[in-house]
SEZA-493285 format. One record per residue: residue number from 1; residue in three letters; x, y, z of N, C-alpha, C, O, CB in turn. Coordinates in nm, 4 decimals. Each point is the difference from the previous one (the first is absolute). Glycine has a CB too. Example, Ala and Ser with C-alpha at 12.3 -4.5 7.8 and 13.67 -1.06 7.14 Angstrom:
BEGIN
   fido   segu       n_xx       n_yy       n_zz      ca_xx      ca_yy      ca_zz       c_xx       c_yy       c_zz       o_xx       o_yy       o_zz      cb_xx      cb_yy      cb_zz
      1    ALA     1.3190    -0.5690     0.7800    -0.0890     0.1190     0.0000     0.0900     0.1200     0.0000     0.1036    -0.0019     0.0665    -0.2928    -0.1154     0.0581
      2    SER     0.1542     0.2223    -0.1966     0.0820     0.1190     0.0060    -0.0770     0.1090     0.0730     0.0509     0.1108     0.0169     0.0675    -0.1736    -0.2314
This chain:
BEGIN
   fido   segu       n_xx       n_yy       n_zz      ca_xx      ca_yy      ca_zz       c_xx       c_yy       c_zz       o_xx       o_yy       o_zz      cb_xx      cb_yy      cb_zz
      1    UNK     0.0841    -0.1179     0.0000    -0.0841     0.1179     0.0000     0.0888     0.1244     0.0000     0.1026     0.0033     0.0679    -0.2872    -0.1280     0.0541
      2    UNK     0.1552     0.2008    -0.1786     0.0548     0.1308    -0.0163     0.0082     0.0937     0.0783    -0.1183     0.0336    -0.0057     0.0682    -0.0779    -0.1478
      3    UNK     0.1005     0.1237     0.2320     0.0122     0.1027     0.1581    -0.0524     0.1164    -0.0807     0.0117     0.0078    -0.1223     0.2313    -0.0863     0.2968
      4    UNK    -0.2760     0.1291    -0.1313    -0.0760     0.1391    -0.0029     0.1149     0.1147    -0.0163     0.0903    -0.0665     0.0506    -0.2993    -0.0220     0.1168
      5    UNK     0.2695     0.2073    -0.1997     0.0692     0.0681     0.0207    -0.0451     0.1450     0.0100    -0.0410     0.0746    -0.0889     0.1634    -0.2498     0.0089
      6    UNK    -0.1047     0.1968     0.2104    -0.0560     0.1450     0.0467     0.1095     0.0674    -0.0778     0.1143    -0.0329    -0.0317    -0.2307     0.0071     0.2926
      7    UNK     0.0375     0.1371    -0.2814     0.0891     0.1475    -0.0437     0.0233     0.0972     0.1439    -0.0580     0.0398     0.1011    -0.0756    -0.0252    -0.3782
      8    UNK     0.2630    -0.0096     0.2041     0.1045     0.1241     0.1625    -0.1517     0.1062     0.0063    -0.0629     0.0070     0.1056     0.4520     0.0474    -0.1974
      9    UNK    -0.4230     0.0034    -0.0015    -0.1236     0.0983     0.0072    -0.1231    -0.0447     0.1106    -0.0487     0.0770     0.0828     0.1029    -0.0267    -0.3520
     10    UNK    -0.0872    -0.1747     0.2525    -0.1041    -0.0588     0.0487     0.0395    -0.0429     0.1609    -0.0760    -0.0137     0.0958    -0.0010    -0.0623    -0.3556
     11    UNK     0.1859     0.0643     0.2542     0.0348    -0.0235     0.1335     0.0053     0.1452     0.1220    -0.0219     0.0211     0.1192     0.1631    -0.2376    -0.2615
     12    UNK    -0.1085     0.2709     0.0509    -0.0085     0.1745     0.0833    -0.0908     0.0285     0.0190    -0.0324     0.0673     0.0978     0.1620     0.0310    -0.1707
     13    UNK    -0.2067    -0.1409    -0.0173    -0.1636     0.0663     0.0337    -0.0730    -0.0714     0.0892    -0.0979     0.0560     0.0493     0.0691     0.0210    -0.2639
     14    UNK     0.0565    -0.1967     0.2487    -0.0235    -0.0951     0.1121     0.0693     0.0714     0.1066    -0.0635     0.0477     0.0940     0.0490    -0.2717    -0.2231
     15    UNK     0.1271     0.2330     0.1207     0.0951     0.0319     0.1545    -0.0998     0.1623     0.0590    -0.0466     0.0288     0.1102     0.3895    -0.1383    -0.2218
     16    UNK    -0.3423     0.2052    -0.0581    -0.1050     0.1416     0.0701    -0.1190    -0.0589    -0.0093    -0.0568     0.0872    -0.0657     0.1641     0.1383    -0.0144
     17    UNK    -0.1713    -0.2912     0.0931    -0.1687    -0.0007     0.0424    -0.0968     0.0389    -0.1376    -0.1226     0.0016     0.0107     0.1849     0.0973     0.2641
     18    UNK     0.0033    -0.0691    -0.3988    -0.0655     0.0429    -0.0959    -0.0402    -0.1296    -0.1046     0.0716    -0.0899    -0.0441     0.0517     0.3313     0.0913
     19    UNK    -0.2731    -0.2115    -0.0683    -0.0806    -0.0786    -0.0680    -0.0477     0.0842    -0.1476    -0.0032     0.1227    -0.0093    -0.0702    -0.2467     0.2594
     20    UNK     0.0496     0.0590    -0.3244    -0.0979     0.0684    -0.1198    -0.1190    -0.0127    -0.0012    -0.0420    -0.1154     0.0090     0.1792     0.0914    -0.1298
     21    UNK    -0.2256     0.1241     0.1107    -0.1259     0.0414    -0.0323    -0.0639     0.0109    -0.1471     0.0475     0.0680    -0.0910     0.0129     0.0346     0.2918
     22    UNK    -0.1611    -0.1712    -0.2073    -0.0664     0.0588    -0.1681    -0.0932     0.0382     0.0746    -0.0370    -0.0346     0.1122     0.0800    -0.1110    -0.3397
     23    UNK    -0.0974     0.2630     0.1132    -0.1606     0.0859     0.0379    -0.0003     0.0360    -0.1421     0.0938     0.0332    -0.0725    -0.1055     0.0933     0.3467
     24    UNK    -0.1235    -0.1410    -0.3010    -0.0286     0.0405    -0.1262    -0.0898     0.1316    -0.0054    -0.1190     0.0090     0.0301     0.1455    -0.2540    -0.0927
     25    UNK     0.0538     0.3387     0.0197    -0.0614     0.1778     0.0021    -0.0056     0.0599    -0.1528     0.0646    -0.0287    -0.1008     0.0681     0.0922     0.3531
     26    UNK    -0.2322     0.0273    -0.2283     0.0135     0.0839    -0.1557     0.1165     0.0418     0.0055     0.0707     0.0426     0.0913    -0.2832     0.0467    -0.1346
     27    UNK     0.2323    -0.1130    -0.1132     0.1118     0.0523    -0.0728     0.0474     0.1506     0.0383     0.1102     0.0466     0.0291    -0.1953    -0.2039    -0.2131
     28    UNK    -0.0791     0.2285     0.1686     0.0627     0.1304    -0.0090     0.0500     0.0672     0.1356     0.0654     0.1031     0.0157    -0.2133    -0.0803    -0.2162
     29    UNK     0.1033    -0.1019     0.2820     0.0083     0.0111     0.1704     0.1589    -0.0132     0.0377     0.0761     0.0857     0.0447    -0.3316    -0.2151     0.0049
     30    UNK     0.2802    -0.0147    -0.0850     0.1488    -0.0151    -0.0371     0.1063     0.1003    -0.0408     0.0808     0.0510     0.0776    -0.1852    -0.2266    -0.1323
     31    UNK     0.0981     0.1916    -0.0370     0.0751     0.1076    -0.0814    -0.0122     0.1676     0.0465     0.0948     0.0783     0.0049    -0.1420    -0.2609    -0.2037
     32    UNK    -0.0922     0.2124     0.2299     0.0065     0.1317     0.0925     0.0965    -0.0265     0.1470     0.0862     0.0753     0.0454    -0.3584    -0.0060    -0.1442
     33    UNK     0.2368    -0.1698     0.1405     0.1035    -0.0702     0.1297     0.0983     0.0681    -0.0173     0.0296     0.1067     0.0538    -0.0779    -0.3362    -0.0347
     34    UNK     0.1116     0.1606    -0.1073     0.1437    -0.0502    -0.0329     0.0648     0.1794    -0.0549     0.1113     0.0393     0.0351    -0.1798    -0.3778    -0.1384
     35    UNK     0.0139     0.3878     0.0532     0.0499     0.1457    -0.0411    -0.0175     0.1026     0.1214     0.0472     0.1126     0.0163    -0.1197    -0.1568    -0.2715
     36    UNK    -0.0216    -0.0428     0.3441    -0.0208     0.1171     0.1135     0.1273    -0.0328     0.1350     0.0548     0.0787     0.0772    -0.3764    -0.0623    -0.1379
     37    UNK     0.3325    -0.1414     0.0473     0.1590    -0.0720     0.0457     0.1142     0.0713    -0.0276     0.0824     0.0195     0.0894    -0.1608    -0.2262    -0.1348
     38    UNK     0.1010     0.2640    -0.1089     0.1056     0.0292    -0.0316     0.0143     0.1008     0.0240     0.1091     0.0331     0.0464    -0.0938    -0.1543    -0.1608
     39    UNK    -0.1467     0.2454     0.0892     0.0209     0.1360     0.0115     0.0187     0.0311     0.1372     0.0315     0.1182     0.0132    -0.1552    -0.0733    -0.2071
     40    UNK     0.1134    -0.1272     0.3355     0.0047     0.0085     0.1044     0.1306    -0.0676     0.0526     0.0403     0.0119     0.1157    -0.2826     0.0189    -0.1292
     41    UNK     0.2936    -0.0909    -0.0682     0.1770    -0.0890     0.0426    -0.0438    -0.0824     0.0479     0.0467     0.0041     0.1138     0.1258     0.1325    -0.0556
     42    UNK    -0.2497    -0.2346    -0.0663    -0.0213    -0.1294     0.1073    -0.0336    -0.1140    -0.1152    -0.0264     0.0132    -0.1195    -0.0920     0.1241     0.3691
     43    UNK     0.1346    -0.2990    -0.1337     0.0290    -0.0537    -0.0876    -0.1770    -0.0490     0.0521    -0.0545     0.0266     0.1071     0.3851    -0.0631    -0.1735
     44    UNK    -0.3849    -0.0375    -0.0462    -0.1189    -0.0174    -0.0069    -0.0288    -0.0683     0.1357    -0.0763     0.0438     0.0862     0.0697    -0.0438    -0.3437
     45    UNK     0.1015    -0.1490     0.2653     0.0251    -0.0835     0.1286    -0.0046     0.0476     0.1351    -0.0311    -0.0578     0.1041     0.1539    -0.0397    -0.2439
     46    UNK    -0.0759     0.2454     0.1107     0.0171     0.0765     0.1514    -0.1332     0.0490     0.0095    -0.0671    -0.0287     0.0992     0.3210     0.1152    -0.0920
     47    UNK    -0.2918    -0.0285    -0.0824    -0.1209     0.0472    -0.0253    -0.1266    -0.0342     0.0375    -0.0710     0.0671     0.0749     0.1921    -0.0327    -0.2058
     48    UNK    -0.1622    -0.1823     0.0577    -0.0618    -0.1159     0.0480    -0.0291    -0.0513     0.1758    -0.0984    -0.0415     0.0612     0.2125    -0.0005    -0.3036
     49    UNK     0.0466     0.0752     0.2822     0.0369    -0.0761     0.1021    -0.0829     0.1263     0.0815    -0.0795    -0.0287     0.0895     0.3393    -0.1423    -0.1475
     50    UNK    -0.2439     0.2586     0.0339    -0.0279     0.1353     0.1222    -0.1455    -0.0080    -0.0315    -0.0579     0.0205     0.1067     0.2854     0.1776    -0.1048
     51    UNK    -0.3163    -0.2186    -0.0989    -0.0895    -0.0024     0.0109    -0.0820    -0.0895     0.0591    -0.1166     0.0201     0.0337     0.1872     0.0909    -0.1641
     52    UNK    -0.0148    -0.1993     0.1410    -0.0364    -0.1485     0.0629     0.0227     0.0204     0.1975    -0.0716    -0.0181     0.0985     0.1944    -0.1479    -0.3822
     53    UNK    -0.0368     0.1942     0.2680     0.0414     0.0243     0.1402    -0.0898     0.1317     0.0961    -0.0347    -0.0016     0.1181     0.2907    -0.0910    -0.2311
     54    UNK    -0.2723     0.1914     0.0153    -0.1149     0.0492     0.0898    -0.1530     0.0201    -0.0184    -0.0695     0.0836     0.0577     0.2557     0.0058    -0.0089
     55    UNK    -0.2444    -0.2261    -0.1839    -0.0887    -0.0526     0.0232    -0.0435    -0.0468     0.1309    -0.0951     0.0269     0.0734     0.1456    -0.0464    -0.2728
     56    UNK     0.0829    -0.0857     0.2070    -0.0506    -0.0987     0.1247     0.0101     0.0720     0.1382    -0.0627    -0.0490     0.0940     0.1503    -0.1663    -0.2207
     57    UNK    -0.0113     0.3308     0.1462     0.0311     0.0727     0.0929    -0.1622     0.0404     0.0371    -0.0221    -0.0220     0.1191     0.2959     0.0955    -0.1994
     58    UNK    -0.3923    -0.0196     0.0069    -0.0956     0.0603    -0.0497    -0.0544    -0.0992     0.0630    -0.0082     0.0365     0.1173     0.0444     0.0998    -0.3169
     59    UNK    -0.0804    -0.2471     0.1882    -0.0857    -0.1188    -0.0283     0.0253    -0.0361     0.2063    -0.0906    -0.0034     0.0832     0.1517    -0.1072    -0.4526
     60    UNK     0.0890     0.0899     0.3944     0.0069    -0.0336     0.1746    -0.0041     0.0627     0.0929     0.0394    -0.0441     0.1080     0.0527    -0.0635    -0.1537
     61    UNK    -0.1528     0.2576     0.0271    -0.0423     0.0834     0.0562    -0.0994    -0.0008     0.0877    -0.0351     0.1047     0.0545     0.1214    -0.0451    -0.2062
């Protein structure tokens, strides 16, 4: 049987705690995102992340 071979990438992302997400969003939602990311210096991920974080901040109140 054949062993599996993790990638050095895949292993880091295990060691930081990071998983991948799909969500399926309008296009144009996306792309306004993503330009409103740039014109602001951030990376979408950070972005995402801060929004997420004081969702839930919101929500355990």
């Amino acid at each position: 049987m054949e062993e599996k071979k993790i990638r050095s990438q895949d292993k880091w992302n295990a060691k930081a705690g990071l998983i991948s997400k799909s969500y399926k969003l309008k296009r144009e939602l996306t792309e306004q995102f993503a330009e409103a990311c740039e014109k602001a210096g951030v990376s979408q991920a950070g972005q995402i992340t801060k929004m997420m974080k004081e969702f839930i901040d919101e929500q355990n109140k």
